[in-house]
C-alpha positions as CSV (number, residue, x, y, z in Angstrom):
1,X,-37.8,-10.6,8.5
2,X,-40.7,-9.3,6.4
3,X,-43.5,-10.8,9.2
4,X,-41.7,-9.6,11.7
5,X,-41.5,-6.0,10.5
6,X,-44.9,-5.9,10.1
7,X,-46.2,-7.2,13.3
8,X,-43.8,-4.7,15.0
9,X,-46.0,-1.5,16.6
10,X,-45.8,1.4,14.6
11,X,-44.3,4.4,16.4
12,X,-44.2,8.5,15.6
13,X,-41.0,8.5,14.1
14,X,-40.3,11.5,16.1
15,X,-41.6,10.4,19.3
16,X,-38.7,10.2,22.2
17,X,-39.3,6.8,23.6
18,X,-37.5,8.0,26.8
19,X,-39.6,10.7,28.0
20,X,-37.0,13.1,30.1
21,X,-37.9,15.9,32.4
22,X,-38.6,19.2,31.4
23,X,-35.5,20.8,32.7
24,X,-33.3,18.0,31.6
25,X,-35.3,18.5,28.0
26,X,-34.1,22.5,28.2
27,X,-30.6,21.9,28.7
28,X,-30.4,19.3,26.1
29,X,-31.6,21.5,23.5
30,X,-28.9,23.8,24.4
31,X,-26.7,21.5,24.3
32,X,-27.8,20.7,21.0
33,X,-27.8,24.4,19.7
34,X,-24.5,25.1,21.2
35,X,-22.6,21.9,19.1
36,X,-24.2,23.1,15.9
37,X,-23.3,26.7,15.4
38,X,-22.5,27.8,12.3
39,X,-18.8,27.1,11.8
40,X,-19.8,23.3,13.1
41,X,-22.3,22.8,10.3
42,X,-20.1,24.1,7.7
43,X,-17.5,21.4,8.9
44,X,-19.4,19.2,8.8
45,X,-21.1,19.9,5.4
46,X,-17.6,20.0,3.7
47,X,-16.7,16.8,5.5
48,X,-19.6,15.1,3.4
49,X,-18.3,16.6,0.4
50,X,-14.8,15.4,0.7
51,X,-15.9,12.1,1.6
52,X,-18.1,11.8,-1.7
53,X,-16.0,12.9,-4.2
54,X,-13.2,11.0,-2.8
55,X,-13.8,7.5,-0.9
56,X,-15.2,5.9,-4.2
57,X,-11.6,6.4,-5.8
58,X,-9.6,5.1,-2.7
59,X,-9.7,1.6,-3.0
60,X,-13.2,1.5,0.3
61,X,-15.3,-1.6,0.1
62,X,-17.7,-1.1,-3.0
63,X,-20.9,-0.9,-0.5
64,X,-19.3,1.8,1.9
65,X,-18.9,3.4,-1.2
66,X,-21.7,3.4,-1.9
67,X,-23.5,4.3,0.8
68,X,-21.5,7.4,1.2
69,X,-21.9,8.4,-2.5
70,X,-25.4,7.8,-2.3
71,X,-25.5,6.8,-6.3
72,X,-22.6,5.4,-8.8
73,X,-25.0,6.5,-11.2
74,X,-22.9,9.7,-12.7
75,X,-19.9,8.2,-12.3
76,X,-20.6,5.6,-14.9
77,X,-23.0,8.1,-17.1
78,X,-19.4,10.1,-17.8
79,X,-17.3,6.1,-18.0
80,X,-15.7,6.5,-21.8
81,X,-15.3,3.3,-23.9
82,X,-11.4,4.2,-23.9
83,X,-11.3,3.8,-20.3
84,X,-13.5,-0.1,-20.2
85,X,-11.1,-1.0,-22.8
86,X,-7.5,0.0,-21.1
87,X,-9.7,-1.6,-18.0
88,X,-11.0,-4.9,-19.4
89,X,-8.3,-5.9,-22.3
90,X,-6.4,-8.6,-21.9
91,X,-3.5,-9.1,-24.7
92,X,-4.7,-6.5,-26.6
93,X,-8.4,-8.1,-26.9
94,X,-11.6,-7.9,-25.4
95,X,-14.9,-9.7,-25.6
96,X,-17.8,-7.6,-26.2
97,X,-21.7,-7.7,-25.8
98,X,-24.7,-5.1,-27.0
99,X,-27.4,-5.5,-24.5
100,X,-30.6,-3.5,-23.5
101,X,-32.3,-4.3,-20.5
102,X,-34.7,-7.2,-21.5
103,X,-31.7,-9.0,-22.5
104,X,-30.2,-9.1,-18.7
105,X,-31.3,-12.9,-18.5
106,X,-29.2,-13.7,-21.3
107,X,-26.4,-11.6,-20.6
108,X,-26.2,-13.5,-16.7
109,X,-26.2,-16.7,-18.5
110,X,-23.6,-16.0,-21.4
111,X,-21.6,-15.1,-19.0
112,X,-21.5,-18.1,-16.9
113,X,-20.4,-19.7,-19.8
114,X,-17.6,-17.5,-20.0
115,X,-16.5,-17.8,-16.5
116,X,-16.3,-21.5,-16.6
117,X,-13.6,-21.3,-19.5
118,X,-11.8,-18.3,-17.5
119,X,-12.1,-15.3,-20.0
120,X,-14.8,-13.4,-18.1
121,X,-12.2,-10.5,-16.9
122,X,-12.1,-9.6,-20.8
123,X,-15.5,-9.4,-21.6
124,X,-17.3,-5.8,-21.5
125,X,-21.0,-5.2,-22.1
126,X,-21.7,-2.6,-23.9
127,X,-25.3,-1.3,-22.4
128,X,-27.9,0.4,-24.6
129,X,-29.8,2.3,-22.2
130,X,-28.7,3.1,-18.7
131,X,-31.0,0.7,-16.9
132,X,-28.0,-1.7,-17.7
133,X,-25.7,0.5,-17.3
134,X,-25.5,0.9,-13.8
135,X,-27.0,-2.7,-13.0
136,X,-24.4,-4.5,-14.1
137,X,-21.7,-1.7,-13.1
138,X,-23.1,-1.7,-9.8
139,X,-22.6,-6.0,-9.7
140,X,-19.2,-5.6,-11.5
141,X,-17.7,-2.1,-11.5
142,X,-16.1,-1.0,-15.0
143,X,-17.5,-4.4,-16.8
144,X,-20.1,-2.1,-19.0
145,X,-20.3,1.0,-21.4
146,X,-22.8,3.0,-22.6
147,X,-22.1,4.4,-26.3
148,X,-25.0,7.8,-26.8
149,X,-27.0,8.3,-28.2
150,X,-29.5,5.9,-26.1
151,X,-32.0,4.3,-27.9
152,X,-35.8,3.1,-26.6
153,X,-34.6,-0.2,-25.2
154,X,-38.4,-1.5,-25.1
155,X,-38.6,-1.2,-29.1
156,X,-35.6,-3.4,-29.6
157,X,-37.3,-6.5,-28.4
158,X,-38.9,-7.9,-31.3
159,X,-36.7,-9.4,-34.4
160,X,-37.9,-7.9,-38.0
161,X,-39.3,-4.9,-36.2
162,X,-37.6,-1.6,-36.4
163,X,-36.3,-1.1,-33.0
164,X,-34.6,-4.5,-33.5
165,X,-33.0,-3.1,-37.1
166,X,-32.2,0.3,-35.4
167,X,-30.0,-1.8,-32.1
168,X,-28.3,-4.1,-34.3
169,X,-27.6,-1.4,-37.0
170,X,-24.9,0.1,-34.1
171,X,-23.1,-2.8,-34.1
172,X,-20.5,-2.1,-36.2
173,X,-20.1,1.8,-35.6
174,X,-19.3,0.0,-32.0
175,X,-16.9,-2.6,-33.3
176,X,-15.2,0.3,-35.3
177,X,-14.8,2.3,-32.4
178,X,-12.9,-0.3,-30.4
179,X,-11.0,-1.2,-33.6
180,X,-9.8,2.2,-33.8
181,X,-8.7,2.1,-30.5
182,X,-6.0,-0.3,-31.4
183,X,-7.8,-3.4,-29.5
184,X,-8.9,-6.6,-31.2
185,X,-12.5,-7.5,-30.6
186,X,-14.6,-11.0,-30.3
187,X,-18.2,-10.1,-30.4
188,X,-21.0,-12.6,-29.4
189,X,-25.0,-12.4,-29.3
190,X,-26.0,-13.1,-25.5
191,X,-27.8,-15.9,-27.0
192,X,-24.8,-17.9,-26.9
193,X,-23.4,-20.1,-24.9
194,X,-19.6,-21.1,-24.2
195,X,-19.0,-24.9,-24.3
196,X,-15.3,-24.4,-24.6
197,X,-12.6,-21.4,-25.4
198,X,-13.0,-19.9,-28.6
199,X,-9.7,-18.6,-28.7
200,X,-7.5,-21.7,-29.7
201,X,-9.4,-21.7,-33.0
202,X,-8.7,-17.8,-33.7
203,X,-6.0,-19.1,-36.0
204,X,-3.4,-17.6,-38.2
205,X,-3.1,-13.6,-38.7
206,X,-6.6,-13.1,-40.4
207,X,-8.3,-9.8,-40.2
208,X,-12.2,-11.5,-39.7
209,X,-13.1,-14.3,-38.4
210,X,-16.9,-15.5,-38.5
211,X,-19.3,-18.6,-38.6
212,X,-21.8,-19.4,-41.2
213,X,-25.6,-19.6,-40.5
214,X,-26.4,-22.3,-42.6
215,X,-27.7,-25.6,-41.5
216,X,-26.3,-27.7,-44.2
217,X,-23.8,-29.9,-43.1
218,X,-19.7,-29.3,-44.5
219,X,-17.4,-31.9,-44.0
220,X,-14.9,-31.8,-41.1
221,X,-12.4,-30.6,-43.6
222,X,-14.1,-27.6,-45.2
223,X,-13.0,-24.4,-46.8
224,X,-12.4,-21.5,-44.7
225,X,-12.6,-19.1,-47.4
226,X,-15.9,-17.1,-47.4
227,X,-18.5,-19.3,-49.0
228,X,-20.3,-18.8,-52.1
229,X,-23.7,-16.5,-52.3
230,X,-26.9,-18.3,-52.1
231,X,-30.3,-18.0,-53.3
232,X,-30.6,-14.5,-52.7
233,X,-27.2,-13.5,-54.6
234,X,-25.1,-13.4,-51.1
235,X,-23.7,-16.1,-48.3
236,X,-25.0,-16.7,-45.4
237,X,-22.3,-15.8,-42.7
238,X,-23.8,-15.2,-39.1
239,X,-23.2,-11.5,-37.3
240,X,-23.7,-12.7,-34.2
241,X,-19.9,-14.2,-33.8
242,X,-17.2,-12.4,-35.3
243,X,-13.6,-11.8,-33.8
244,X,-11.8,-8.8,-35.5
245,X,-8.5,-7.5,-35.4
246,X,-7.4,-3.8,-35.5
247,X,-6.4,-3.9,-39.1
248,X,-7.0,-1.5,-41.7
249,X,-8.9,-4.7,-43.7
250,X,-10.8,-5.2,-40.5
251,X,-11.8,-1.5,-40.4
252,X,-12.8,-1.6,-44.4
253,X,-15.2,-4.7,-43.1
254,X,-16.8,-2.8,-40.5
255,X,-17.2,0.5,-42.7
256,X,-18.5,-1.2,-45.4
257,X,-21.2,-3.1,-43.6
258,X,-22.2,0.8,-42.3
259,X,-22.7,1.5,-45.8
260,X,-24.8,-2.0,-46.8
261,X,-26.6,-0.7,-44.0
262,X,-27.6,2.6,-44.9
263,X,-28.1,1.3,-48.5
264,X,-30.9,-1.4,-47.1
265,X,-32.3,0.6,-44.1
266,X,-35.6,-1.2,-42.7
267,X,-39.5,-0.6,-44.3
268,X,-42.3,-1.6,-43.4
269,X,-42.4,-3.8,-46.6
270,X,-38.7,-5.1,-46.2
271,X,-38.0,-5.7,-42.2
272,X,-34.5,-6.0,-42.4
273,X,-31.7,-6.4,-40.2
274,X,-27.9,-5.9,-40.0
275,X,-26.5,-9.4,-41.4
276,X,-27.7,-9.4,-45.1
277,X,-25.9,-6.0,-44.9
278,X,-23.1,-7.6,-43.6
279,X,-23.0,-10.4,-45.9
280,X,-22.5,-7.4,-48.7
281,X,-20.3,-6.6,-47.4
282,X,-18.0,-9.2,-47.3
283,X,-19.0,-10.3,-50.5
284,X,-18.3,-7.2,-52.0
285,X,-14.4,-6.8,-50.7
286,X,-13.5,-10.5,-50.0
287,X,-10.8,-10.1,-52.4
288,X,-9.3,-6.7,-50.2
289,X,-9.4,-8.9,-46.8
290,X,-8.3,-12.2,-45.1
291,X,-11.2,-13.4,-44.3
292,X,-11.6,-16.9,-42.2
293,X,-14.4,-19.3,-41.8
294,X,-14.4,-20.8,-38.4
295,X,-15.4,-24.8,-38.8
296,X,-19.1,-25.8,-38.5
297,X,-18.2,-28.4,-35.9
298,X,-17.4,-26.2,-33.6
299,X,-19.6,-23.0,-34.3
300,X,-22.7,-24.7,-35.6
301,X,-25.6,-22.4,-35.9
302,X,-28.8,-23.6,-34.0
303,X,-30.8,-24.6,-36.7
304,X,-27.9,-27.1,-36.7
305,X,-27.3,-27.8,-33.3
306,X,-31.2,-27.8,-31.5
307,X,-32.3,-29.4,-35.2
308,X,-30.1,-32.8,-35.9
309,X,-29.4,-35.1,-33.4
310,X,-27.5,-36.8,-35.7
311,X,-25.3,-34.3,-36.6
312,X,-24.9,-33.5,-33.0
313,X,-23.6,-37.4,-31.9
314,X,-21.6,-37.7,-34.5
315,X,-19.4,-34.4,-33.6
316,X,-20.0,-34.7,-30.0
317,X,-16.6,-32.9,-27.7
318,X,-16.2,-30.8,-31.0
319,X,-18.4,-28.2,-29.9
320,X,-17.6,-24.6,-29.1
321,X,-19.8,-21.9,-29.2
322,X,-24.1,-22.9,-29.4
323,X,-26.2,-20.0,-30.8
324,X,-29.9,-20.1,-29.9
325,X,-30.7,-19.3,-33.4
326,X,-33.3,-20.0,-35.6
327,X,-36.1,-19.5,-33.0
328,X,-38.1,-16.3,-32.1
329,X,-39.4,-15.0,-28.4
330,X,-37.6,-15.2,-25.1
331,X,-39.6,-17.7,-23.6
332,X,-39.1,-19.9,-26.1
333,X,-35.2,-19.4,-25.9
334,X,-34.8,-20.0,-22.8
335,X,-37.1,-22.9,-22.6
336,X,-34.7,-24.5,-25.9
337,X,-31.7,-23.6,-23.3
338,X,-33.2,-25.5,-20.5
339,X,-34.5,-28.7,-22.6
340,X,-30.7,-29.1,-23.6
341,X,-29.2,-28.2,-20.2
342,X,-27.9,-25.1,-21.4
343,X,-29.9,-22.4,-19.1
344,X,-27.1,-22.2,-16.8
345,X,-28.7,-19.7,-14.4
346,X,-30.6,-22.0,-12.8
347,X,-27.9,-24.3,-11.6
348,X,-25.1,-21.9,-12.2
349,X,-25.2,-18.6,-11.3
350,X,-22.7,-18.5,-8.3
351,X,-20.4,-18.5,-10.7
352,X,-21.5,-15.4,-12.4
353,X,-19.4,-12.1,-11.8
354,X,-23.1,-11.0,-11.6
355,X,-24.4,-13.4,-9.3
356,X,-28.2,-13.8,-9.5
357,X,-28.8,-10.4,-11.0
C-alpha cells in the first residue's frame, strides 16, 4: 500500500476534481449556506458532544469508539486502582505487574505465559508513566493503572542506579494499597515466565508467600519456614515473587519493608535496592507472621535454573515460575530467554491479550 501511495499524483487537497459551471457553482453555495445556519451548526455541534461523552460507555466496538472520542487518553488518566481491582479480580485475587515503558517487551511476553495457563483476566499492570498507560489500555481496556505521582520512566532502566531504587521502592506502598482494598495479591517481575499455574502451590492460610534467591540447592523436602540470614546478617528471599493476602500480618510485612526502605535509601556509595529492605523485614517480624517458603523446584531463581543443567534434568516437569535473574541488560535477557526457548513473542504472541504490541 505504501508504493502505491506514493506513486499516486498529488492533488490540491481543495481542488474540485469535477469542475461545474458557474451558475451551477452559485447555487450550490447557497445551498450550502442555507443547510448550515445557525441553529443547524449548533445541532450539530451538540450532536458531537453527546456522541463523545456517551458512545465509549455503551457497550460500541472499541475502534468506533474510538474514532468518535478521538483519544481514551483522559478516560484512563482519571481510571482509580479501586475500579481495575473490582474490574480484574477474580476470587478475591489479582495478579499484578509494575512496568515503565522500556519494559513493554517483557510485559507482552510474561503475559503469554499467563494466557497459556488461563489466569490472564486477573492480571493488571500497574503502569509507571502514561506511555504504558494507555498502550496497553488501548490493546486491553481496564487491564492497567497508573498510581501518581509519575516517575522518569527513562531513569529506571538500569539496576543499582537510582531510578531503578526509586521504581522498585513503590512496590510495596502499591501492594499495600491493594491489600487494603480487601484483595489478595500475587506480584511478579516481567522477567518471569509462567511454565505452569502458581496457584496450586499457594497452600495453606499463610499471610506471605515468597521464593528464595539463592542458588544453593535444598532438597525436595525443605523447610518452608523463612530461612536463616546469610553472610550479610539477613536471608536471601527474592521480591520479585510474592503472593499476599489481605491480612493485617500481610499489611505489617509490607509496612515494614516501607520502613527498611526509608532506613537504607540509595547513595552513591551504597546502590541499593528494595529486597535487602525487604529481607529486614521479614527477618525482623518472622515471629508476628506466617510466613511460607515456596519449594525451590518449582520457583528456582535463575542463577539456578539458566546455571545447572544438572539441577535442571534432575527436576525436569517440576518447574513453575523461571526468573531471568542473575543477569544485567535487556539484550542480554532476552537473548537468555531465546537460547532456552523461553522468548515467547516470537512464536507466541497471538496468544497475547496484547497481540504484537
Amino acid at each position: 500500500m505504501s508504493s502505491f501511495l506514493h506513486q499516486r499524483t498529488l492533488q490540491n487537497p481543495f481542488s474540485n476534481p469535477f469542475p461545474v459551471s458557474a451558475s451551477s457553482s452559485t447555487n450550490s453555495k447557497r445551498s450550502f449556506s442555507s443547510v448550515l445556519d445557525p441553529t443547524t451548526i449548533l445541532a450539530l455541534l451538540a450532536l458531537v458532544v453527546v456522541v463523545g461523552v456517551f458512545c465509549p460507555w455503551l457497550g460500541m466496538p472499541q475502534a468506533l469508539s474510538f474514532t468518535l472520542t478521538s483519544t481514551s487518553a483522559s478516560k484512563w488518566d482519571h481510571y482509580t486502582l479501586e475500579q481495575a481491582l473490582s474490574f480484574v479480580a477474580k476470587n478475591g485475587s489479582v495478579i499484578v505487574c509494575i512496568v515503565s515503558q522500556p519494559y513493554l517487551p517483557f510485559l507482552n511476553n510474561w503475559l503469554i505465559s499467563i494466557a497459556m495457563q488461563d489466569r490472564q483476566d486477573m492480571v493488571l499492570v500497574i503502569a509507571e508513566d502514561y506511555a504504558s498507560l494507555h498502550r496497553v489500555n488501548d490493546l486491553w481496556p481496564g487491564h492497567a493503572v497508573l498510581i501518581p505521582p509519575v516517575l522518569d520512566a527513562e531513569a529506571a532502566h538500569k539496576f543499582g542506579s537510582q531510578g531503578f531504587f526509586n521504581f522498585t521502592a513503590r512496590r510495596p506502598r502499591h501492594l499495600l494499597k491493594i491489600l487494603e482494598l480487601g484483595y489478595g495479591v500475587m506480584y511478579n517481575d516481567v522477567d518471569m515466565v509462567w511454565l505452569a499455574d502458581p496457584f496450586p502451590y499457594l497452600v495453606g492460610n499463610h499471610d506471605v508467600y515468597f521464593t528464595d534467591d539463592m542458588t544453593t540447592i535444598k532438597p525436595l523436602n525443605h523447610s518452608h519456614d523463612l530461612p536463616p540470614p546469610g553472610k550479610k546478617g539477613r536471608p536471601y528471599i527474592c521480591s520479585c515473587m510474592i503472593f499476599l493476602r489481605p491480612t493485617n500480618e500481610a499489611k505489617l510485612v509490607l509496612k515494614k519493608w516501607i520502613e527498611e526502605l526509608q532506613i537504607q535509601p540509595w547513595t552513591k556509595t551504597v546502590k541499593s535496592n528494595d529486597q535487602p529492605a525487604f529481607n529486614w523485614a521479614l527477618m525482623k517480624i518472622a515471629k508476628e507472621v506466617d510466613m511460607y517458603l515456596l519449594p525451590q523446584a518449582a520457583f528456582p531463581t535463575g542463577g539456578l535454573y539458566f546455571k545447572n543443567k544438572t539441577w535442571v534434568k534432575e527436576t525436569k516437569g517440576m518447574h513453575v515460575i523461571i526468573h531471568n535473574n542473575y543477569i544485567v541488560g535487556f539484550e542480554k535477557k532476552i537473548k537468555r530467554f531465546r537460547d532456552y526457548g523461553l522468548w515467547l513473542v516470537d512464536d507466541h504472541a497471538h496468544e497475547s491479550p496484547l497481540g504484537t504490541l
